[in-house]
C-alpha positions as CSV (number, residue, x, y, z in Angstrom):
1,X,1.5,12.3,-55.4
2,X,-0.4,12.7,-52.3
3,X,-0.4,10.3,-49.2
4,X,-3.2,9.5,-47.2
5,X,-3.6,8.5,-44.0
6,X,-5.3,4.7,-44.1
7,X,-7.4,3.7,-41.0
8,X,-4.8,0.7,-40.1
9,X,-2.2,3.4,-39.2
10,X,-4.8,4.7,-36.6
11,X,-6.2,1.2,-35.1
12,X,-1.8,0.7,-34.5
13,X,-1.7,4.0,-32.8
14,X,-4.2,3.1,-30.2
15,X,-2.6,0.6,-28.5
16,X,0.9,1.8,-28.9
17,X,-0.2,4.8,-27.4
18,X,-1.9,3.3,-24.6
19,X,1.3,1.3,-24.0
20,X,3.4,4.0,-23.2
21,X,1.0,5.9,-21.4
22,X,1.0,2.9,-19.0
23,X,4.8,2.4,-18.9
24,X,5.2,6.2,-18.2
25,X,2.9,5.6,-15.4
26,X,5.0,2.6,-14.0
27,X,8.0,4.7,-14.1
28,X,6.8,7.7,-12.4
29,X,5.4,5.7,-9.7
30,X,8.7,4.0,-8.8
31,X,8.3,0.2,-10.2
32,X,6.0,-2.2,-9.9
33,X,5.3,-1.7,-6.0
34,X,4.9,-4.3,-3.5
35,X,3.5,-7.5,-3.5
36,X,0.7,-7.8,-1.3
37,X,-0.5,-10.9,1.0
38,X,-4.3,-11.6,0.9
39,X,-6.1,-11.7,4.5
40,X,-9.6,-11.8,5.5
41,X,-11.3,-11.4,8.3
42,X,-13.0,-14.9,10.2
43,X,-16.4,-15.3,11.6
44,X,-15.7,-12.4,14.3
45,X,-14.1,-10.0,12.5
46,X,-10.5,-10.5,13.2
47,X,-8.0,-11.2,11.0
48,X,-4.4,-12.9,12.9
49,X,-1.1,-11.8,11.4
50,X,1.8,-14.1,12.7
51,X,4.8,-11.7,13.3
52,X,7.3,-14.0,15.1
53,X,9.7,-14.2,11.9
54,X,9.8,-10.4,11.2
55,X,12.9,-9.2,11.8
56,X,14.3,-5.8,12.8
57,X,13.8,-3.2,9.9
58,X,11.7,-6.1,7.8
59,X,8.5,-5.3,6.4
60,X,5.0,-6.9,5.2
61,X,2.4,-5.6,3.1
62,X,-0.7,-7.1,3.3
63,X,-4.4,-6.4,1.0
64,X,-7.4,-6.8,3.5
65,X,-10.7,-8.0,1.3
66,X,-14.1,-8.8,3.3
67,X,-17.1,-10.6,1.9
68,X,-18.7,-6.9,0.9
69,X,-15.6,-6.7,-1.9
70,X,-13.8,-3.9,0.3
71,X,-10.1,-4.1,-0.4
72,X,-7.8,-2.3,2.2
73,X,-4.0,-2.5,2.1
74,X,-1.5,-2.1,5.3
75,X,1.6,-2.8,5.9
76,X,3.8,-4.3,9.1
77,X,7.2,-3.4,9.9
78,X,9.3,-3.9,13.1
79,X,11.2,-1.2,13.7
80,X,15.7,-1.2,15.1
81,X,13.7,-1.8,18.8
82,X,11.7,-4.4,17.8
83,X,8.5,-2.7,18.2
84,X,5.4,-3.3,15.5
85,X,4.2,-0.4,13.2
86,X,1.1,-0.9,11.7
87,X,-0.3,1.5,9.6
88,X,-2.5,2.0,5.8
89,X,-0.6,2.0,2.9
90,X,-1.8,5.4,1.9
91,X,-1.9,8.5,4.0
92,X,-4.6,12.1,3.8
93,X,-2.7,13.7,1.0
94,X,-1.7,11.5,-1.9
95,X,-4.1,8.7,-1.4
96,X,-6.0,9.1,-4.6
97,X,-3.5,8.3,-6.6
98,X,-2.7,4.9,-4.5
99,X,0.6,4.6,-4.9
100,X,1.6,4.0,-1.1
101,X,4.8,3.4,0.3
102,X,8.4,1.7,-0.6
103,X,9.9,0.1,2.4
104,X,13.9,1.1,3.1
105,X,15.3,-0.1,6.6
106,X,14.3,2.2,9.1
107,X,12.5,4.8,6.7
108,X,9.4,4.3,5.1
109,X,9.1,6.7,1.8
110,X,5.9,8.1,-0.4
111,X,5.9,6.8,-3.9
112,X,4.1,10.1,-5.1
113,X,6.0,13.3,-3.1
114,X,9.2,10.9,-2.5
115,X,9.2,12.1,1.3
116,X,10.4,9.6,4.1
117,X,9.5,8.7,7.7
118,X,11.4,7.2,10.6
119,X,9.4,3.4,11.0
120,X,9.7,3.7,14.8
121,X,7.1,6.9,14.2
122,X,4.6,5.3,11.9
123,X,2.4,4.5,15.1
124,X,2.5,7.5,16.3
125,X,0.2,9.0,13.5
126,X,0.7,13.1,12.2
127,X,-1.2,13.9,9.4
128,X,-0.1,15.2,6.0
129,X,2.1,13.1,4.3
130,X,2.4,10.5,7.1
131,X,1.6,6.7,6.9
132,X,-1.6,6.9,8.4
133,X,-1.5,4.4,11.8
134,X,-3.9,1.5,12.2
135,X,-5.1,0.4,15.4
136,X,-4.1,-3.3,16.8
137,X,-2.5,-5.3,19.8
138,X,0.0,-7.9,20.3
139,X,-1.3,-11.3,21.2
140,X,1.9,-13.8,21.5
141,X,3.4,-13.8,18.3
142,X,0.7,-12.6,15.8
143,X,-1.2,-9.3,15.8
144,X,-4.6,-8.9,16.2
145,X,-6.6,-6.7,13.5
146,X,-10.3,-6.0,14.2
147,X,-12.1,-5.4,10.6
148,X,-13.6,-1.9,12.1
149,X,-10.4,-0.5,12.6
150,X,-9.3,-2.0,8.9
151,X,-12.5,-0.4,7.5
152,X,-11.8,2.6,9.2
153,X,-9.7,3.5,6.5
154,X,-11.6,2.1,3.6
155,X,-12.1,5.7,2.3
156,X,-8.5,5.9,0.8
157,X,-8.6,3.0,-1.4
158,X,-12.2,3.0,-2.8
């Protein structure tokens, strides 16, 4: 007796392969990352951040969208001496796989090569591996993003 192999075993393959093609992928890149606060920019380019409830060694991720559809993500952290770190979730060398950063105290880490970095450094930029830094300034309890500087690094999550 021979067996043959009936289309409806194919059209069940297809998705359960998919499936676990997607949960290998959540698993390699370390969960389900970060949950992301929208901001947009107002009628001058700026988008305010209020940063009076982050705490020493907390940290904020936030997805920047314009009116043109370009999606940017960052993050905020305040680091054991209370100074802000800004910088793109992604840095030169494993952007294209956006997978960005996991947040742990004072040490940022890359979700792809599983290096980590001091927070109190992120603003002081490096290259490589490095959260790359994103330009702001401190205005009384918020922070003030200009949408140039956010689109700056635009590149890394197209």
């Amino acid at each position: 007796m021979k067996t043959r192999f009936r289309p409806v075993y194919g059209l069940l393959l297809v998705p359960l392969f998919f499936g676990a093609v997607l949960l290998a992928d959540l698993i390699l890149a370390g969960g389900p990352g970060q949950d992301f606060i929208r901001v947009s920019p107002d009628r001058q380019g700026v988008v305010r951040i209020g940063v009076d409830d982050l705490g020493s060694g907390d940290f904020r991720f936030y997805r920047f969208l314009n009116p043109g559809n370009q999606e940017v993500r960052f993050f905020v952290a305040r680091d054991r001496n209370g100074m802000l770190q800004v910088a793109f979730d992604a840095n030169e060398i494993c952007y294209k796989l956006k997978r960005g950063y996991a947040p742990g105290g004072d040490w940022v880490t890359c979700r792809k090569c599983d290096k980590s970095f001091r927070v109190q450094e992120v603003n002081d930029g490096g290259g490589g591996c490095k959260p790359i830094p994103l330009a702001f300034t401190e205005s009384g309890r918020e922070i003030v993003l200009a949408e140039s500087d956010i689109l700056t690094g635009w590149r890394y999550f197209r």
